[in-house]
N, C-alpha and C positions, 0 to 999 in steps of 0.2 A: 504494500500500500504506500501511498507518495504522501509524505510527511507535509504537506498542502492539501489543503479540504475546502469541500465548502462552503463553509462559512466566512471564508474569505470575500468581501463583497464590492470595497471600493477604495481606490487609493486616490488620496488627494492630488492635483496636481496643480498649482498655481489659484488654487480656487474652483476648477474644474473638476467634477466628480469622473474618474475614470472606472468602469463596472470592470471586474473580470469575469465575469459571465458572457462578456461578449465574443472571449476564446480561451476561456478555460483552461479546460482539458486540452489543448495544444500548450499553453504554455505551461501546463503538470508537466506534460509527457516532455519538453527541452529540459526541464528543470530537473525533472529524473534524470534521462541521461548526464547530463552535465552532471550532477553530483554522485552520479553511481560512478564517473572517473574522481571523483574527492575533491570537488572545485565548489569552492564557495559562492552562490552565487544570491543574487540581492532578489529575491523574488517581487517585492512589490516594486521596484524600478523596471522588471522583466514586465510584468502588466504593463505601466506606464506604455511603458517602447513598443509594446505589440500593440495598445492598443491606439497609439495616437501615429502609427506606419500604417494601418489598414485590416482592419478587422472585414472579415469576407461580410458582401449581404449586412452593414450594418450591424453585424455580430450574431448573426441569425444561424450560420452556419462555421462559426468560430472564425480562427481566421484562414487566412490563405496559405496552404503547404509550401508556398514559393517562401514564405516571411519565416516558418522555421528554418528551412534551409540556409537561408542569406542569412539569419541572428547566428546557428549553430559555425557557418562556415565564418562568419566576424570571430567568433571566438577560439579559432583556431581551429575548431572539427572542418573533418573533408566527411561530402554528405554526396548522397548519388540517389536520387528515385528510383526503384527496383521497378522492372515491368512485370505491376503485377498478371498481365497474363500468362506469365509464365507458373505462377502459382496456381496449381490445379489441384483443385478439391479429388478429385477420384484418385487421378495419378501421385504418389508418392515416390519423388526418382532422389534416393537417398545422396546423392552424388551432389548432384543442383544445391540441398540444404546443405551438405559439407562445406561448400566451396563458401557460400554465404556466410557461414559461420568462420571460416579462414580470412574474409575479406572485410569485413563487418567486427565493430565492437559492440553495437548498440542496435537499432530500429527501433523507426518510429510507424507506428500502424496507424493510420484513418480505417474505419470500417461503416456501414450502416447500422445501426443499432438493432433492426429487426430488418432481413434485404426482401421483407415480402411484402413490408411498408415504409417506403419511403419517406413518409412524414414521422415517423419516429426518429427522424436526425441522425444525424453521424455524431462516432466518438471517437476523439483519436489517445492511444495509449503509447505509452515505452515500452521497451520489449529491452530488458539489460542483457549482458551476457557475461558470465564468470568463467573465464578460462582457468583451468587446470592442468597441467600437466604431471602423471602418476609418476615416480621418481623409478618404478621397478620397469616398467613396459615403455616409459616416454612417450607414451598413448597423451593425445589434449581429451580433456571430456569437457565440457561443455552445461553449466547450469543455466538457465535461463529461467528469467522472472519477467512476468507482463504484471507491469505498475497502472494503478487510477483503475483497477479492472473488477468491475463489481460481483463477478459471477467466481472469482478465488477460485480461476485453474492453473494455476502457478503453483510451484516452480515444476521444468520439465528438463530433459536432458537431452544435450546430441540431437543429429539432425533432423528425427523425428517429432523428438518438440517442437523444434525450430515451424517443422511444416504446420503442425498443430495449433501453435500460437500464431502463427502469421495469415493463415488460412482461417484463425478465428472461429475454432471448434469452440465453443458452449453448451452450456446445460437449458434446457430451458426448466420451463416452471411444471413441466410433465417428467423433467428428471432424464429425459433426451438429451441423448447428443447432437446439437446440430451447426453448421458452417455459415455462419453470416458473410453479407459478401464485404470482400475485401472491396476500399478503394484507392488506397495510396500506399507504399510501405515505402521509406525513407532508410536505407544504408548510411549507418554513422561510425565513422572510424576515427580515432584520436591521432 
């Protein structure tokens, strides 16, 4: 869980009431990663900056995947949008998640909240990643945690989680497993 909540609701600015409800959960999820590398970061001046650069639609639909990219890549991260069509719900091709996981320190996920209704909004979360390396095999494993994520399927491991969490396997409220659709996933590397 991202040590930012919400009840978080307005930062002053000059006089002007700045809302973080108008991107959230995008600026959880830069905030996770940035400190899941140990970087101090000033969260109500991150509001501030996201929200007076451009909050998408008025803040209707958080803000613009472009504005994390550009804030992550000012702060020294190299960032790359992954084509999510290559993430395929049926197909698991363990190879493609490896590689991601070799290239990649972090992601960041936009998804639909429910992809069978559109007007339930998008959420976007962190996806961290814990590299290991076993001191006896030299084998990496790989632990991953999706942050700001309300349904607690976290933490998972190697590059089946990786497909799991990125591909946005959930529970629903019938205790189902099911795959909301993906729409953005962000490669963040330090």
């Amino acid at each position: 869980m991202s040590v930012i909540t919400d009840n978080i609701a307005k930062v002053k600015n000059d006089g002007t009431n700045l809302y973080g409800d108008d991107n959230l959960c995008e600026t959880i999820a830069v905030y996770d990663v940035m400190t899941s590398f140990g970087e101090s970061v000033d969260y109500p001046k991150m509001i501030e900056r996201f929200s007076l650069l451009r909050p998408s639609i008025r803040g209707n639909f958080g803000t613009t995947p472009e504005l994390m990219r550009q804030y992550l890549n000012f702060a020294g991260y190299e960032t790359k949008e992954i084509d999510v069509n290559n993430l395929k719900y049926s197909d698991f091709d363990k190879e493609d998640y490896e590689k991601l996981l070799e290239d990649y320190d972090a992601f960041i996920l936009t998804d639909w909240n429910n992809s069978d209704n559109g007007g339930k909004a998008v959420h976007t979360m962190a996806i961290t990643v814990e590299k290991k390396i076993d001191a006896q095999t030299g084998e990496i494993n790989y632990k991953l945690v999706r942050h700001n994520d309300s349904n607690i399927y976290t933490p998972k491991e190697g590059a089946e989680g990786l497909y799991r969490l990125l591909c946005n396997y959930t529970v629903d409220d019938k205790g189902n497993e099911v795959a909301n659709g993906v729409i953005q996933v962000i490669g963040v590397k330090k």
